[in-house]
C-alpha positions, 0 to 999 in steps of 0.5 A: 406883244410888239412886232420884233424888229429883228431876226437871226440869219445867216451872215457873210460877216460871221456865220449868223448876224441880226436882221431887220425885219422891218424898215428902222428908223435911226434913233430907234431902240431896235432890242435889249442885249441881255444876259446874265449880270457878273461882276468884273472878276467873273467876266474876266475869267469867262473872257480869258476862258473863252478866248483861249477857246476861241484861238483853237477853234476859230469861233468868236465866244466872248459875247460880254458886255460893259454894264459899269464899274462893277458888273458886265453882262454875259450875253452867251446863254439864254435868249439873246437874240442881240449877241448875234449882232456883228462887228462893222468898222461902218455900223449902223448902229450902236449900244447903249447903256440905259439906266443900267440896260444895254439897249442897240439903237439905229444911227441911221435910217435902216432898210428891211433886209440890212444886217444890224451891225455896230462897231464893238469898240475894242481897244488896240491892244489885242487887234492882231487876235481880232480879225475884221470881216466886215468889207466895208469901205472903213474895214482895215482888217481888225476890229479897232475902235475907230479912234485908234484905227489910224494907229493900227494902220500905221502900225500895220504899214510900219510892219509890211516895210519891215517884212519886205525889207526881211523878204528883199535881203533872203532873196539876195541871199538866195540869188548868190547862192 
Protein backbone atom coordinates (compact mmCIF):
# COMPACT_ATOMS: atom_id res chain seq x y z
CA UNK A 1 0.00 0.00 0.00
CA UNK A 2 1.25 3.57 -1.06
CA UNK A 3 2.47 6.09 1.61
CA UNK A 4 -0.39 8.50 2.48
CA UNK A 5 0.29 11.68 1.18
CA UNK A 6 -2.07 13.36 3.81
CA UNK A 7 -3.19 13.46 7.28
CA UNK A 8 -5.75 15.14 9.85
CA UNK A 9 -4.54 17.58 12.15
CA UNK A 10 -5.70 20.34 14.36
CA UNK A 11 -6.48 23.66 12.10
CA UNK A 12 -6.19 27.36 13.06
CA UNK A 13 -8.59 27.71 9.73
CA UNK A 14 -11.66 25.09 11.30
CA UNK A 15 -10.73 22.79 14.12
CA UNK A 16 -9.22 20.02 11.99
CA UNK A 17 -7.75 20.45 8.27
CA UNK A 18 -5.54 17.87 6.22
CA UNK A 19 -1.93 17.87 6.33
CA UNK A 20 0.93 16.84 3.83
CA UNK A 21 2.73 14.67 5.09
CA UNK A 22 5.36 14.48 2.89
CA UNK A 23 6.58 17.38 0.06
CA UNK A 24 3.73 17.32 -3.03
CA UNK A 25 4.48 17.97 -6.25
CA UNK A 26 1.89 20.41 -7.89
CA UNK A 27 -0.26 18.36 -10.46
CA UNK A 28 -0.28 15.44 -8.14
CA UNK A 29 -3.33 13.62 -7.32
CA UNK A 30 -3.03 13.87 -3.32
CA UNK A 31 -6.56 11.73 -2.24
CA UNK A 32 -9.89 10.84 -3.55
CA UNK A 33 -12.93 12.45 -1.68
CA UNK A 34 -15.26 9.84 -1.29
CA UNK A 35 -18.51 8.88 0.28
CA UNK A 36 -21.68 7.76 -0.47
CA UNK A 37 -23.19 8.68 -4.11
CA UNK A 38 -27.01 10.40 -3.87
CA UNK A 39 -29.10 11.84 -6.15
CA UNK A 40 -29.70 15.69 -6.58
CA UNK A 41 -33.28 15.49 -4.52
CA UNK A 42 -31.37 13.74 -1.36
CA UNK A 43 -28.52 16.18 -1.26
CA UNK A 44 -30.45 18.91 -1.11
CA UNK A 45 -32.55 17.70 1.50
CA UNK A 46 -29.16 16.73 3.63
CA UNK A 47 -27.88 20.12 2.85
CA UNK A 48 -30.70 22.03 3.81
CA UNK A 49 -31.09 19.54 7.09
CA UNK A 50 -27.50 20.13 8.02
CA UNK A 51 -27.36 23.74 7.49
CA UNK A 52 -30.01 24.40 9.74
CA UNK A 53 -27.89 22.58 12.31
CA UNK A 54 -25.14 24.35 11.46
CA UNK A 55 -26.77 27.82 12.23
CA UNK A 56 -27.33 26.84 15.82
CA UNK A 57 -24.36 25.09 16.60
CA UNK A 58 -21.75 27.07 14.62
CA UNK A 59 -20.00 23.84 13.03
CA UNK A 60 -19.70 23.43 9.37
CA UNK A 61 -21.61 19.99 8.27
CA UNK A 62 -22.40 19.92 4.94
CA UNK A 63 -19.40 17.94 3.30
CA UNK A 64 -21.53 17.26 -0.32
CA UNK A 65 -19.64 17.19 -3.30
CA UNK A 66 -21.05 17.86 -7.12
CA UNK A 67 -20.69 14.52 -8.95
CA UNK A 68 -22.72 15.67 -12.17
CA UNK A 69 -26.22 16.59 -13.26
CA UNK A 70 -27.62 13.64 -11.56
CA UNK A 71 -25.82 12.35 -8.35
CA UNK A 72 -23.53 14.18 -5.44
CA UNK A 73 -21.40 12.58 -3.27
CA UNK A 74 -22.00 12.94 0.51
CA UNK A 75 -18.68 12.85 2.19
CA UNK A 76 -19.90 13.09 6.07
CA UNK A 77 -19.66 9.31 7.17
CA UNK A 78 -17.40 6.68 6.74
CA UNK A 79 -13.57 7.01 5.86
CA UNK A 80 -12.92 10.32 4.21
CA UNK A 81 -10.08 11.66 5.50
CA UNK A 82 -10.40 14.74 2.27
CA UNK A 83 -13.59 16.26 3.87
CA UNK A 84 -11.45 17.52 6.50
CA UNK A 85 -9.96 19.62 3.92
CA UNK A 86 -10.57 23.30 4.35
CA UNK A 87 -11.54 26.53 2.59
CA UNK A 88 -8.77 28.84 1.33
CA UNK A 89 -9.64 32.09 -0.71
CA UNK A 90 -5.63 31.10 -1.66
CA UNK A 91 -5.49 27.37 -2.11
CA UNK A 92 -3.15 25.36 -3.04
CA UNK A 93 -5.26 22.81 -4.32
CA UNK A 94 -8.22 21.90 -6.20
CA UNK A 95 -11.02 19.26 -6.77
CA UNK A 96 -11.56 17.48 -9.65
CA UNK A 97 -13.83 15.18 -11.23
CA UNK A 98 -12.29 12.23 -12.97
CA UNK A 99 -14.48 10.07 -14.77
CA UNK A 100 -17.02 10.31 -12.32
CA UNK A 101 -14.25 10.61 -9.04
CA UNK A 102 -13.66 13.51 -7.29
CA UNK A 103 -9.81 13.64 -7.04
CA UNK A 104 -7.87 16.72 -4.89
CA UNK A 105 -4.98 17.70 -6.68
CA UNK A 106 -2.05 20.13 -5.82
CA UNK A 107 -1.74 23.69 -8.30
CA UNK A 108 1.28 24.09 -6.62
CA UNK A 109 4.58 22.58 -5.26
CA UNK A 110 3.34 21.97 -1.60
CA UNK A 111 5.68 21.64 1.52
CA UNK A 112 5.32 18.79 4.44
CA UNK A 113 3.86 20.29 6.84
CA UNK A 114 1.36 22.72 4.85
CA UNK A 115 -2.47 22.32 5.57
CA UNK A 116 -4.02 21.16 2.20
CA UNK A 117 -6.57 23.71 1.24
CA UNK A 118 -8.72 24.78 -1.85
CA UNK A 119 -11.35 27.21 -2.63
CA UNK A 120 -14.87 25.63 -2.25
CA UNK A 121 -16.27 27.63 -5.05
CA UNK A 122 -19.43 28.61 -3.38
CA UNK A 123 -21.90 30.95 -5.43
CA UNK A 124 -22.51 34.52 -3.70
CA UNK A 125 -25.73 33.81 -2.91
CA UNK A 126 -25.66 32.82 0.87
CA UNK A 127 -22.21 34.34 1.69
CA UNK A 128 -23.22 36.14 4.76
CA UNK A 129 -24.07 32.53 6.37
CA UNK A 130 -20.49 31.22 5.07
CA UNK A 131 -17.87 33.18 7.03
CA UNK A 132 -14.12 32.87 5.96
CA UNK A 133 -11.22 32.05 8.27
CA UNK A 134 -8.54 31.40 6.13
CA UNK A 135 -6.37 34.72 6.78
CA UNK A 136 -5.10 34.86 3.62
CA UNK A 137 -3.66 38.01 1.73
CA UNK A 138 -6.97 37.12 -0.88
CA UNK A 139 -9.73 36.30 2.36
CA UNK A 140 -12.64 39.12 2.23
CA UNK A 141 -14.28 37.51 5.13
CA UNK A 142 -16.56 34.71 3.30
CA UNK A 143 -16.30 31.80 1.29
CA UNK A 144 -17.05 33.41 -2.25
CA UNK A 145 -15.69 31.67 -5.48
CA UNK A 146 -13.02 34.11 -6.58
CA UNK A 147 -14.83 35.27 -9.59
CA UNK A 148 -17.75 36.57 -7.61
CA UNK A 149 -15.51 38.18 -4.67
CA UNK A 150 -15.20 41.69 -6.24
CA UNK A 151 -18.79 41.53 -6.11
CA UNK A 152 -19.24 40.60 -2.61
CA UNK A 153 -16.69 43.31 -1.67
CA UNK A 154 -18.51 45.92 -3.25
CA UNK A 155 -21.66 44.71 -1.99
CA UNK A 156 -20.01 44.39 1.61
CA UNK A 157 -18.38 48.35 0.92
CA UNK A 158 -21.91 49.43 -0.18
CA UNK A 159 -23.05 48.07 3.24
CA UNK A 160 -20.70 49.68 5.78
CA UNK A 161 -21.62 53.23 4.04
CA UNK A 162 -24.75 52.54 4.82
CA UNK A 163 -24.44 51.32 8.50
CA UNK A 164 -22.16 54.67 9.07
CA UNK A 165 -24.65 56.92 7.65
CA UNK A 166 -27.67 54.94 10.22
CA UNK A 167 -24.83 55.23 13.16
CA UNK A 168 -23.72 59.21 11.95
CA UNK A 169 -27.69 60.35 12.24
CA UNK A 170 -28.48 58.39 15.98
CA UNK A 171 -25.39 60.07 17.23
CA UNK A 172 -26.91 63.35 15.95
CA UNK A 173 -29.93 62.29 17.50
CA UNK A 174 -28.41 61.69 20.94
CA UNK A 175 -26.08 64.42 21.08
CA UNK A 176 -29.31 67.17 20.92
CA UNK A 177 -31.28 65.07 23.31
Amino acid sequence: MPKSLCKVKTSEIHGRGLYATVDIDEETQIIQYVGEKITKKESKKRALAWEEEARKTGEGLVYIFELDDKYDIDGRLGDNPARYMNHSCDGNCEAINFDGEIWIVAIQDIKKGDELVYDYGYDMEHFLDHPCKCGSRKCIGYIVREDQRSKVKKLLKGRKKKRGKKNKKWSAAQSTS
